[in-house]
Every structure is written in C-alpha cells, then in structure tokens.
N, C-alpha and C positions, 0 to 999 in steps of 0.2 A: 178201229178194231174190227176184227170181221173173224167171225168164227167158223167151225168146224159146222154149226148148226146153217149158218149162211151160207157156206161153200153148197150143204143137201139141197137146199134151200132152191138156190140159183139150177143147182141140174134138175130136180125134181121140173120145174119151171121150162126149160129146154128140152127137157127129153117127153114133153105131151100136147099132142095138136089140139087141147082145151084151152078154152082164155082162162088161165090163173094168175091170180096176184099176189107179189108180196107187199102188204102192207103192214111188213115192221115198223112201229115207232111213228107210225104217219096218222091214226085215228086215237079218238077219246075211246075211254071206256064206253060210255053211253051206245055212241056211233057203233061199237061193236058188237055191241048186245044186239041191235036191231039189222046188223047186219049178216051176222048168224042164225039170226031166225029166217035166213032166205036163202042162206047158204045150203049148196046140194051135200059140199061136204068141204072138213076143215082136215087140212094135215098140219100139225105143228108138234113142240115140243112140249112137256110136260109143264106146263105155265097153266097162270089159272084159265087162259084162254079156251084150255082143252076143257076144262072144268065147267064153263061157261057155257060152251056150244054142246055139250052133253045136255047140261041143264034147259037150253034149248031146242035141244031133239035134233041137231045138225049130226048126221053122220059124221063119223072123227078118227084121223089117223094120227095116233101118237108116238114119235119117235123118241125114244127113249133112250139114255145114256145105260148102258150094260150095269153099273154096277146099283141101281137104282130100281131095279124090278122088283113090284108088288111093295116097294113105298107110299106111293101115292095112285100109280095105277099096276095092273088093272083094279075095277073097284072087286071087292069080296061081292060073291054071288047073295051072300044075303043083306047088302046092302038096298038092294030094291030097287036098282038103276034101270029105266026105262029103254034109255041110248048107251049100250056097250061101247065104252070107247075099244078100238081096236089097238093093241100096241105092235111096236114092231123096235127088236133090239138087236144088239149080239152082247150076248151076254159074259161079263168078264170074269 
C-alpha cells in the first residue's frame, strides 16, 4: 500500500541536494526520540512524530490533510509551545 503521503514523500526526497531520509516504519520509538534531538529539521505528517520532534525543539514541517486544520495542529498560541511546528496544507 503506498500512499498519497509516500508518493510527497518520495518527491520531497528528489527534488533537494540535501541528504534526507525516509525512515518510515524502519526505527523504534526510543531510536526516534534521540534521533530528533539531532535532527536540523523534520517534515512529516500530522503523527505523533510531529508532536515528538516539537517536544524536542527539532524544527518541524507538518503536512497536513486540508480537511484537518487547527485539529491537532497548529498548536493554540496560548499553549506555550517553545518549537512552532510549521504546517502547510490546501485546505478543503
């Protein structure tokens, strides 16, 4: 099964002379946690991951499904969030 978030996923990855990696499905949580604490910056989907690397202060681009804005992100300005995650959608 390969999704619409995979198909981003893959061009995001080809379209930037950076080393980026997709490691979907491939790490533990644990392994994650300390590997966003070294991350310059994380793009993903609205998963706790984004939530995660927030909590870790990794810069964070969150792609978002349109019909799903200001559910979970962005967070409320008086939430007290240190690391703004950044979203980016088209909104339906």
């Amino acid at each position: 099964w390969y999704s619409a978030i995979d198909i981003l996923k893959d061009q995001i990855i080809k379209q930037t002379d950076v080393p980026l990696q997709n490691l979907s499905g491939q790490i533990t949580l644990e392994d994650l946690a300390g590997l966003l604490s070294q991350s310059r910056l994380k793009i993903s989907d609205d998963t706790r991951i984004t939530h995660m690397a927030s909590a870790e202060e990794t810069p964070t681009v969150c792609i978002l499904g349109g019909g799903y804005v200001g559910r979970f992100v962005p967070y409320p300005e008086s939430f007290g969030q240190i690391n703004p995650i950044n979203v980016v959608y088209h909104k339906m």
